[in-house]
Residue frames as a rotation matrix with the C-alpha (Angstrom) as fourth column:
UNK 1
-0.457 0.035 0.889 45.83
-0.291 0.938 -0.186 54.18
-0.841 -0.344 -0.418 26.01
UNK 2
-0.758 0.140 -0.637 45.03
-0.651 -0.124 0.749 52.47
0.026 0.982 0.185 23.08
UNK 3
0.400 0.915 0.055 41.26
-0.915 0.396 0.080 50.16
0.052 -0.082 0.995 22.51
UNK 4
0.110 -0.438 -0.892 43.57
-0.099 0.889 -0.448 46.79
0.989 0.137 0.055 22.25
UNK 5
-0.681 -0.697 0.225 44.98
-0.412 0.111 -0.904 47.58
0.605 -0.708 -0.363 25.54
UNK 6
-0.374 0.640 0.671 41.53
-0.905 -0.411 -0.113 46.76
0.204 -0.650 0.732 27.30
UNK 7
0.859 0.276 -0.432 41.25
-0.351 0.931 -0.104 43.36
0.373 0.241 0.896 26.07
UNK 8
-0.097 -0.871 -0.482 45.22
0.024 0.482 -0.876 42.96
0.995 -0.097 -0.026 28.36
UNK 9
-0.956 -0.291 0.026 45.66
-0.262 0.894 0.364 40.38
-0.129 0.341 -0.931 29.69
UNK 10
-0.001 0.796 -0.605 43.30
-0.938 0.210 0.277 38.35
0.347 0.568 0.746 27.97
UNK 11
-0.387 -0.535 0.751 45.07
-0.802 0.597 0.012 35.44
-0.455 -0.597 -0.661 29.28
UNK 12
0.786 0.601 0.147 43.73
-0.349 0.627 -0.696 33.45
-0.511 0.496 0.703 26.10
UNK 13
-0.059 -0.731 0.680 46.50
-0.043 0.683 0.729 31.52
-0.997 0.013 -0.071 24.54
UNK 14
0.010 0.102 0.995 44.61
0.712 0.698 -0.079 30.74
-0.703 0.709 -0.066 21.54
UNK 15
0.972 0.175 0.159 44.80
0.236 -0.770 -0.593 34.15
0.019 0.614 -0.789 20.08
UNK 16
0.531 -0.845 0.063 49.03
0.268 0.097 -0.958 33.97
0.804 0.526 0.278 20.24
UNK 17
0.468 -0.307 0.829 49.55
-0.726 -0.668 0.162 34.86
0.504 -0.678 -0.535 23.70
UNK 18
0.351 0.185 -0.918 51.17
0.116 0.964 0.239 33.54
0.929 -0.190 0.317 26.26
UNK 19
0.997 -0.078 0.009 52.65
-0.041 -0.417 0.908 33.62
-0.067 -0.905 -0.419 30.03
UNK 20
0.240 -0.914 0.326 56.29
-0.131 -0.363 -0.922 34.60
0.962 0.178 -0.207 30.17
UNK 21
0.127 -0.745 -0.655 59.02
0.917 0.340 -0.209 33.51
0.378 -0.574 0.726 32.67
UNK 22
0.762 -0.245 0.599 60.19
-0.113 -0.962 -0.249 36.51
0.637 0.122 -0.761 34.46
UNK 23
-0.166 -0.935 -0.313 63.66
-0.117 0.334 -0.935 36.57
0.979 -0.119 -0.165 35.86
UNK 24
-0.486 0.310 0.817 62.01
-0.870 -0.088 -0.484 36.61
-0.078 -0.947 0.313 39.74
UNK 25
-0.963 0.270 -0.012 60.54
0.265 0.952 0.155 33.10
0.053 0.146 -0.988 38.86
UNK 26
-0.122 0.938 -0.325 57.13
-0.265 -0.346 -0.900 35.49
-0.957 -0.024 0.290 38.77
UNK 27
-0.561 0.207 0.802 55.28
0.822 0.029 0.568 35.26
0.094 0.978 -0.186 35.31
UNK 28
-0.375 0.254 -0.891 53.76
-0.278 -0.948 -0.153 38.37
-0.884 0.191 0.427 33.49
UNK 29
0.375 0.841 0.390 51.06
0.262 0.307 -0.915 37.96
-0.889 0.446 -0.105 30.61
UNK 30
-0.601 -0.738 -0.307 53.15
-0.036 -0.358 0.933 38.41
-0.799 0.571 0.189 27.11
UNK 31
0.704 0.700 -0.123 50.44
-0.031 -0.142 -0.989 39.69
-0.710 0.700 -0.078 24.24
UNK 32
-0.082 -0.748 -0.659 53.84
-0.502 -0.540 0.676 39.96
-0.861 0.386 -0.331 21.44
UNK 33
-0.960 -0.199 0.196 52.80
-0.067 0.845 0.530 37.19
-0.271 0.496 -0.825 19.69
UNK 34
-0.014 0.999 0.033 48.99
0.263 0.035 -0.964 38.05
-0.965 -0.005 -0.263 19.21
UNK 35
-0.894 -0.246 0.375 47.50
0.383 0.014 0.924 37.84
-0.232 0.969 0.082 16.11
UNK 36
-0.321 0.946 0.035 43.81
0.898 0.316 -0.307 38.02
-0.302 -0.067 -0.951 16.76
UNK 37
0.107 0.384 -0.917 42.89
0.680 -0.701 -0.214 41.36
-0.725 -0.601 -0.336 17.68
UNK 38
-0.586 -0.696 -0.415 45.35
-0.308 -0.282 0.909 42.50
-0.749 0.661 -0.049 14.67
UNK 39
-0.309 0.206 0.929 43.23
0.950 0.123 0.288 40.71
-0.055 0.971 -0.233 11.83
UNK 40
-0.914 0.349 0.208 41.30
-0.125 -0.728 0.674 43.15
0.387 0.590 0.709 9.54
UNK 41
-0.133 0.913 -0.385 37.95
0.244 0.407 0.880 41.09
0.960 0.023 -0.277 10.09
UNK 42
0.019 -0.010 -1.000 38.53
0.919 0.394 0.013 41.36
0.394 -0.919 0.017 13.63
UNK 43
-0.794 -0.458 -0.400 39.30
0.525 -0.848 -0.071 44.83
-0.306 -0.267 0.914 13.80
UNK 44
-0.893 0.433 0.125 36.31
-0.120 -0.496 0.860 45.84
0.434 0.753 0.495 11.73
UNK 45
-0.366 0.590 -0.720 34.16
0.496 0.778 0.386 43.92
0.788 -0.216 -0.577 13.65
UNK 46
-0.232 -0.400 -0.887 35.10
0.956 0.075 -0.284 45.42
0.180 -0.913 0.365 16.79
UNK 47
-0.920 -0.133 -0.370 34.96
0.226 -0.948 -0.222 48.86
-0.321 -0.288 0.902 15.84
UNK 48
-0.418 0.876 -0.240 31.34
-0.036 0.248 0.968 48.23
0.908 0.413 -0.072 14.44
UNK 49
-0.120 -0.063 -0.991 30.70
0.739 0.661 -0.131 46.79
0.663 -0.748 -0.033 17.62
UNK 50
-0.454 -0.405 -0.793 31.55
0.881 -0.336 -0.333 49.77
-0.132 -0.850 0.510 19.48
UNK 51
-0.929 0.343 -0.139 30.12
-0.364 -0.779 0.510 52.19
0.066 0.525 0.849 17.36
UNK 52
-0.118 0.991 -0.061 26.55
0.189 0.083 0.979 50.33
0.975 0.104 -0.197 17.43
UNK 53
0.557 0.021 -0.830 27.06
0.810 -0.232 0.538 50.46
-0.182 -0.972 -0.146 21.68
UNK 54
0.883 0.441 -0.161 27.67
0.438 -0.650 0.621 53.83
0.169 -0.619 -0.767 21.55
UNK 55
0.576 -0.778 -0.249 31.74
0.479 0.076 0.874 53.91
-0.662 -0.623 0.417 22.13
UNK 56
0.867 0.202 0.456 33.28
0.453 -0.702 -0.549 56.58
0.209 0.682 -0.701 20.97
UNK 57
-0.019 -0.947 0.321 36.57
-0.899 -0.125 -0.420 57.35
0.437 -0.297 -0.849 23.58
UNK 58
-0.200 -0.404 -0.893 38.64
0.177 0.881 -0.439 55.19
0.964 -0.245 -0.104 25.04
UNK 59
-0.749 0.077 0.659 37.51
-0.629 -0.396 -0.669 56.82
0.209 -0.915 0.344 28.82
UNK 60
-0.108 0.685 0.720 34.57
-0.939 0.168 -0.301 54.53
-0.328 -0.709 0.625 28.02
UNK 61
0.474 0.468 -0.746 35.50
-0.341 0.878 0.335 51.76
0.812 0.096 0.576 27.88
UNK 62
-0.802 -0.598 0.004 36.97
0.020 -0.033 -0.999 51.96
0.597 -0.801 0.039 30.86
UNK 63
-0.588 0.590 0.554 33.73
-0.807 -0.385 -0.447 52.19
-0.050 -0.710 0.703 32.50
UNK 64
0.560 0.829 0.014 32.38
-0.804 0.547 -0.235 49.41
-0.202 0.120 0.972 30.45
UNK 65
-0.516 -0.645 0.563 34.93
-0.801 0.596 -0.051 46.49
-0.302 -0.478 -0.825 31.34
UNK 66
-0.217 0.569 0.793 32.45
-0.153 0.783 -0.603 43.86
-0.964 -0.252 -0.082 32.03
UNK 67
0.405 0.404 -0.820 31.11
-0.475 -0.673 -0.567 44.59
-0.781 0.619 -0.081 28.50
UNK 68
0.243 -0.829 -0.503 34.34
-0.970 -0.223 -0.101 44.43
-0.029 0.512 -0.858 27.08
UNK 69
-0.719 -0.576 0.389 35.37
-0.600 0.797 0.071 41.05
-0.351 -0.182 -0.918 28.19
UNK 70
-0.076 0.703 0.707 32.16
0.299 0.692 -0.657 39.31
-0.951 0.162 -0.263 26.67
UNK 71
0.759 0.251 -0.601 32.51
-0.606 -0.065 -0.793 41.17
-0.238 0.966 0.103 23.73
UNK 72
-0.071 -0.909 -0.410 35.75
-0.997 0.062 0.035 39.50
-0.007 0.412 -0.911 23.23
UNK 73
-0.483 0.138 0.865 34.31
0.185 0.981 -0.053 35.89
-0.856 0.135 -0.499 23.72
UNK 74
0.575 0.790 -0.215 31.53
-0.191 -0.125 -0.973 37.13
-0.796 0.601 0.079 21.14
UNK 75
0.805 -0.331 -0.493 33.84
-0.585 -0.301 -0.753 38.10
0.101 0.894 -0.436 18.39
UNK 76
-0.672 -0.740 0.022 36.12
-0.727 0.665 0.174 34.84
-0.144 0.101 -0.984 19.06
UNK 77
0.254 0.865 0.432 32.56
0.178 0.398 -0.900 32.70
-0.951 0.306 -0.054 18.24
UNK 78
0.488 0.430 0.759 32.39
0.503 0.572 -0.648 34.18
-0.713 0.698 0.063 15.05
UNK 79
0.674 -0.725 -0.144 36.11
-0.549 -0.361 -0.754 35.30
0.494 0.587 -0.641 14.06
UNK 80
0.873 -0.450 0.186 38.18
0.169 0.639 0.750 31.75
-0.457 -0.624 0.634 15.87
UNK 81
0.455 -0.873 -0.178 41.49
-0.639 -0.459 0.618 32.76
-0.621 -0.167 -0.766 16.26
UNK 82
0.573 -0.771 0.277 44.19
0.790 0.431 -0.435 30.76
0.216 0.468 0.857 13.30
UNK 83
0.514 -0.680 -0.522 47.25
0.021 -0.598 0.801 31.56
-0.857 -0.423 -0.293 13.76
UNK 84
0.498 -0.198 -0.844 49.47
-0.847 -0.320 -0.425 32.90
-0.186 0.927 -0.327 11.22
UNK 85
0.757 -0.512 0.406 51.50
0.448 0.859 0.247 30.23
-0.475 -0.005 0.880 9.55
């Protein structure tokens, strides 16, 4: 499992996602179009981030969820999402 995968579904639009049709008239969270997570700044950040708390495998961050989902509001504060053009 890879450290991106923890932050799916984000269900945040503004980082390039979005919800996808599925042929059952269900929808399913589509990340294909993300840019965010993907910058450099953003990526650097993050693994900083983890490394000052301690995170070291992916097994934990699986324990630390809750965490996880506030870091990702944090580091959209002060890295807001532009999409590519």
């Amino acid at each position: 499992m890879c450290i991106r995968d923890r932050f799916y579904p984000c269900e945040d639009e503004q980082v390039g996602g979005r919800w996808v049709e599925k042929v059952d008239d269900d929808r399913i969270w589509g990340c294909s179009k993300c840019f965010w997570i993907h910058r450099s700044d953003v990526a650097k950040a993050l693994l900083e981030v983890f490394e000052a708390l301690g995170i070291a495998t992916v097994d934990e961050l699986e324990e630390r969820l809750p965490e996880l989902k506030e870091l990702f509001v944090r580091l959209k504060a002060k890295y807001p999402p532009k999409p590519r053009k």
